[in-house]
C-alpha positions as CSV (number, residue, x, y, z in Angstrom):
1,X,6.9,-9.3,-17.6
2,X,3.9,-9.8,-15.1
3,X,4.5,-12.1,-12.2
4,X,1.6,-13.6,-10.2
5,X,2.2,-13.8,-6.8
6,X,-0.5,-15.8,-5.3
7,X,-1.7,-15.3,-1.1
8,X,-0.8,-18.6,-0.5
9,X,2.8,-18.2,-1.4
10,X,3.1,-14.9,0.4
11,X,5.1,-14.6,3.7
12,X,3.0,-15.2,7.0
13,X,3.4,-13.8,10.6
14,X,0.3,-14.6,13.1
15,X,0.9,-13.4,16.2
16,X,-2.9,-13.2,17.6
17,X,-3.3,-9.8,17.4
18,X,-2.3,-9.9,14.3
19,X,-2.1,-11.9,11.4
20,X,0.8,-10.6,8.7
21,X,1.5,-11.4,5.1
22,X,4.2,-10.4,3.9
23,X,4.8,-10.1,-0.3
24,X,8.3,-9.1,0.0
25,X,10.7,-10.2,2.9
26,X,10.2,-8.8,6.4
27,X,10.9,-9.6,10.1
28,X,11.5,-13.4,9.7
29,X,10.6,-14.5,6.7
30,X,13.4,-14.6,4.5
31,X,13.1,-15.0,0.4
32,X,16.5,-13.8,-1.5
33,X,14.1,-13.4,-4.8
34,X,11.6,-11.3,-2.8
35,X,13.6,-8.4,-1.4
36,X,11.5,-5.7,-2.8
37,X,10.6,-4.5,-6.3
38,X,12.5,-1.8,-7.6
39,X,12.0,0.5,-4.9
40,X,9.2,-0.8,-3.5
41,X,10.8,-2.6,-0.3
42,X,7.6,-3.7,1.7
43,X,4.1,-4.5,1.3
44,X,2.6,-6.0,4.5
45,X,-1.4,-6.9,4.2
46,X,-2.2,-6.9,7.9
47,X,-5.4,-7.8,9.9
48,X,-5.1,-5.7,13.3
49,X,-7.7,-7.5,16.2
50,X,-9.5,-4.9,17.6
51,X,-8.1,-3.4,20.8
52,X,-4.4,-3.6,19.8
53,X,-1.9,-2.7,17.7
54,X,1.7,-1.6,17.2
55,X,3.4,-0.3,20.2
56,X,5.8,2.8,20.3
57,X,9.1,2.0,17.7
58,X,11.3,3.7,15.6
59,X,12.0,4.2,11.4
60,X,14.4,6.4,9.5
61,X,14.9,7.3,6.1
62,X,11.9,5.0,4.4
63,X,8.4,6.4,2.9
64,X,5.9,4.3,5.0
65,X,2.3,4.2,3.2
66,X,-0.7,3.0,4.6
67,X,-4.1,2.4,3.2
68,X,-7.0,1.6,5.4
69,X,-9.3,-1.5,4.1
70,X,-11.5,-2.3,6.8
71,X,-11.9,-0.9,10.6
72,X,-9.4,2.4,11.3
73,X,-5.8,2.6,12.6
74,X,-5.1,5.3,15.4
75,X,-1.4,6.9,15.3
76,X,0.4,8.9,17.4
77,X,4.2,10.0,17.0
78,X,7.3,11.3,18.7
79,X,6.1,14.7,17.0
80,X,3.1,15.0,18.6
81,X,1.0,14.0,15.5
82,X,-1.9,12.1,16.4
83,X,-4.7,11.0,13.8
84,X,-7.3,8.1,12.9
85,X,-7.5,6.5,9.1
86,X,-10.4,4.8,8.7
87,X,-11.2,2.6,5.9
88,X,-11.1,3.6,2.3
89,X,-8.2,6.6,3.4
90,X,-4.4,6.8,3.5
91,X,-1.6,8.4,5.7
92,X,1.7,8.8,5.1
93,X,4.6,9.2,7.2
94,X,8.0,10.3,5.9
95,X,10.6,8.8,8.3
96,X,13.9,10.9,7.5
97,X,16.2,11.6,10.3
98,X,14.0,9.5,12.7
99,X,10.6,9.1,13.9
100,X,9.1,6.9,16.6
101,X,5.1,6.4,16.2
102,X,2.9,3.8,17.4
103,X,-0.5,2.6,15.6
104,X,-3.7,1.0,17.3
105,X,-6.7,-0.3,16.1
106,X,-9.2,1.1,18.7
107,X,-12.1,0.0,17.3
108,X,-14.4,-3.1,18.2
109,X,-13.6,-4.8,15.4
110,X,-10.3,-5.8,13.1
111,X,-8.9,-3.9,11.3
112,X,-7.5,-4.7,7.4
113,X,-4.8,-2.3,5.6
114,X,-1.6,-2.4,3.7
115,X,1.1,-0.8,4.6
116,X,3.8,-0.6,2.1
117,X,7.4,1.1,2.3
118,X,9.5,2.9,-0.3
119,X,12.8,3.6,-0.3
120,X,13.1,7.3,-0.6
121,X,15.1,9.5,-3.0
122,X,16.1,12.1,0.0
123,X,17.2,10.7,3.4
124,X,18.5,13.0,6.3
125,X,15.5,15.7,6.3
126,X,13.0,16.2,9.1
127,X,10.4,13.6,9.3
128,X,6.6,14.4,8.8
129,X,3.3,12.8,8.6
130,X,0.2,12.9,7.0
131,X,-3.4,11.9,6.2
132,X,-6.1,12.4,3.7
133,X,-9.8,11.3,3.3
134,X,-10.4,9.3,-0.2
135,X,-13.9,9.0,-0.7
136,X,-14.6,5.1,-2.0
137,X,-17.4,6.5,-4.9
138,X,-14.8,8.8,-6.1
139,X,-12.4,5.9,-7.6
140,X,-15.5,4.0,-9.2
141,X,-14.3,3.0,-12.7
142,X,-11.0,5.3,-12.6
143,X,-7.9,5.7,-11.1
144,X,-8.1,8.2,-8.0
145,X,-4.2,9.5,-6.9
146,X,-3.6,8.9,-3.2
147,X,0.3,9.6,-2.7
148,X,3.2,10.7,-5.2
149,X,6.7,12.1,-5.3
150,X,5.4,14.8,-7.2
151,X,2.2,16.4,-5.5
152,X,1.3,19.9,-5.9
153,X,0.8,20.9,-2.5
154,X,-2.5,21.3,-3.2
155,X,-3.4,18.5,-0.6
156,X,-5.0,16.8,-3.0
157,X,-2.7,14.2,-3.4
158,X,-0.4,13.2,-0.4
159,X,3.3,13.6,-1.1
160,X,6.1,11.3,-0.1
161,X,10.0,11.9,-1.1
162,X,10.6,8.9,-3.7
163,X,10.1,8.7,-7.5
164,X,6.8,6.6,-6.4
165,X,2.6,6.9,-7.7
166,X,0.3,5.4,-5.4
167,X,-3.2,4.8,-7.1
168,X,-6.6,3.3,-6.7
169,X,-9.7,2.3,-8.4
170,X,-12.8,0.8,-7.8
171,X,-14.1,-1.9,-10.7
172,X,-17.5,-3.2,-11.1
173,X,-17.7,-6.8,-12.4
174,X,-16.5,-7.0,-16.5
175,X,-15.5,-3.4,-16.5
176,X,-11.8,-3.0,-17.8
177,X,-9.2,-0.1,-16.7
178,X,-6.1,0.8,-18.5
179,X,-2.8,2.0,-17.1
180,X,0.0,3.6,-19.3
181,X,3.0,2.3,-17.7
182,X,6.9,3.2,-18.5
183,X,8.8,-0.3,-19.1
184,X,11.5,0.6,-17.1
185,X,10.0,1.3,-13.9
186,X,8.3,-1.1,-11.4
187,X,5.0,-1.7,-10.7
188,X,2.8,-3.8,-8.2
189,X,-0.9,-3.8,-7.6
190,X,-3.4,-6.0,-5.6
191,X,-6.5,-6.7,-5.4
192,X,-7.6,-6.7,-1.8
193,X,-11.3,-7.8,-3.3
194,X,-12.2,-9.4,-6.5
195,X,-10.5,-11.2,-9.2
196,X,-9.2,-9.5,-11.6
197,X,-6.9,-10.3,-14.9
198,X,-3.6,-8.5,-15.9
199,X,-3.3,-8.6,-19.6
200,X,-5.0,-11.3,-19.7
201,X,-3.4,-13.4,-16.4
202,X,-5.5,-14.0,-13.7
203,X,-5.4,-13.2,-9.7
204,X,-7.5,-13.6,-7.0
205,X,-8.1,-11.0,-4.6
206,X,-4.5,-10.2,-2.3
207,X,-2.2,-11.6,-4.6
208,X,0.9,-9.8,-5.4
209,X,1.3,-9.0,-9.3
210,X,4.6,-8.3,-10.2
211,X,5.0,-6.0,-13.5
212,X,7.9,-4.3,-15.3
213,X,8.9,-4.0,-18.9
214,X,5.3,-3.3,-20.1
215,X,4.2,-0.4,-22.1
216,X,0.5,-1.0,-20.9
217,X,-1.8,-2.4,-18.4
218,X,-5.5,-4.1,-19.2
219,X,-7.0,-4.7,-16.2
220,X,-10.5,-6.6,-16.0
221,X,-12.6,-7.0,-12.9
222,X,-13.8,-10.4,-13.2
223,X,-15.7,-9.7,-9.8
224,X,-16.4,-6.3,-8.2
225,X,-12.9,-5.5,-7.6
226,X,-10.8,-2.5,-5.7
227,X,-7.1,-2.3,-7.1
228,X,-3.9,-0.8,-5.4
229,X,-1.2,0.2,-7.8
230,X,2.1,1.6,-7.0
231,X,4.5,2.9,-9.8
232,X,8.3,3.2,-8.7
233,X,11.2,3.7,-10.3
C-alpha cells in the first residue's frame, strides 16, 4: 500500500516566525486518520525566519530527529549541550526521563528542516543528544544512513532507542533507487526537492508517502531530487 500525501493536504501552522506543516497531527490540527505511522508519531516540515526560533520547553520519552535542509538550527539543552546543524546534517536528541532544549535559527536567513519524532522502544533512561556532519556528495545516487536503533557506536551512524532507520539519498534527474523493505513495518519518505515516483505513483517535492505492505521500493527522480526515508516498526 503506498499512500500519497500531497503538501496541500498537510496540516498548517504560520505563526510568522514560522510557518509549520504538519503530515501527521500536532499542536492544533487534529486528523483521527493521521495520528502517526506505525511508530512514526511526527513529522513537521518547518521554515524557521531568521533570528528566531523555539524557546526553552520540555520532552520526555520520544526520539526527536531533525534534518537540516536549508540555513542551520542552534540548540542548547538543560544538559548543557549546545551545537549548530547546518544544512545537509542531523542531530538527535533522545528525550527519556526529561529534557528541556531550545532551538534558534541564528542565521540571516530561514531556515528549512524536518523534524520528525519516534516513539521509542526504552523510556525512563537518561536523556542525551547528538549531532553528525552528512556530507550532501556522499548520498549522490545511494542511500547514506543518518540515524538507527542499531548503530555501532562507531559514530558513523547516529543512534536513537526505537526499532527505526533514518536514510537519505541524493537522485539526479531519471536515475532510479531501490529500497528492500519488510512488509510489515512502516515507512515514509519525502522529497523535500524534486518529483519523484514510488512504484510508479507520482509526488511532488514535500509530500508525505505513506508505505507499508511492500516487499520493495522503485524510486525515480523525475527532477533532481533529495529523499528522506524512515523505516519503523
Amino acid at each position: 500500500m503506498i499512500d500519497i500525501r500531497p503538501f496541500d493536504s498537510l496540516g498548517h501552522a504560520e505563526h510568522g516566525w514560522l510557518d509549520a506543516r504538519h503530515h501527521f497531527s500536532f499542536a492544533n490540527y487534529h486528523d483521527p486518520s493521521r495520528m502517526g505511522w506505525g511508530a512514526i508519531r511526527v513529522w513537521n516540515d518547518d521554515t524557521i525566519e531568521a533570528q528566531s526560533g523555539f524557546p526553552p520547553h520540555s520532552h520526555a520519552d520520544m526520539e526527536i530527529v531533525t534534518f537540516v535542509r536549508s540555513g542551520a538550527i542552534t540548540h542548547q539543552d538543560s544538559l548543557g549541550n549546545r551545537g549548530r546543524t547546518v544544512a545537509g546534517d542531523v542531530q538527535v536528541m533522545s528525550a527519556g526521563t526529561g529534557i528541556t532544549h531550545a532551538e534558534y535559527n541564528l542565521e540571516d536567513e530561514a531556515t528549512t528542516l524536518f523534524q520528525i519524532w519516534i516513539l521509542p522502544d526504552r523510556v525512563g533512561e537518561q536523556p542525551s543528544w547528538g549531532q553528525r556532519q552528512f556530507p550532501r556528495g556522499d548520498r549522490a545516487g545511494k542511500w547514506v544512513e543518518l540515524a538507527s536503533g542499531e548503530a555501532g557506536g562507531d559514530g558513523e551512524v547516529l543512534p536513537i532507542r526505537a526499532n527505526a532507520r533514518f536514510l537519505a539519498a541524493r537522485l539526479g534527474a531519471g536515475q532510479r533507487l531501490d529500497y528492500a523493505a519488510d512488509p510489515a513495518r512502516h515507512l515514509y519518505l519525502v522529497a523535500p526537492t524534486g518529483r519523484i515516483s514510488v512504484n510508479g505513483r507520482s509526488a511532488d517535492a514535500r509530500d508525505g508517502v505513506a508505505v507499508t505492505g511492500e516487499e520493495r521500493l522503485e524510486i525515480v527522480a523525475e527532477d533532481d531530487a533529495e529523499i528522506v526515508l524512515v523505516d519503523a516498526r
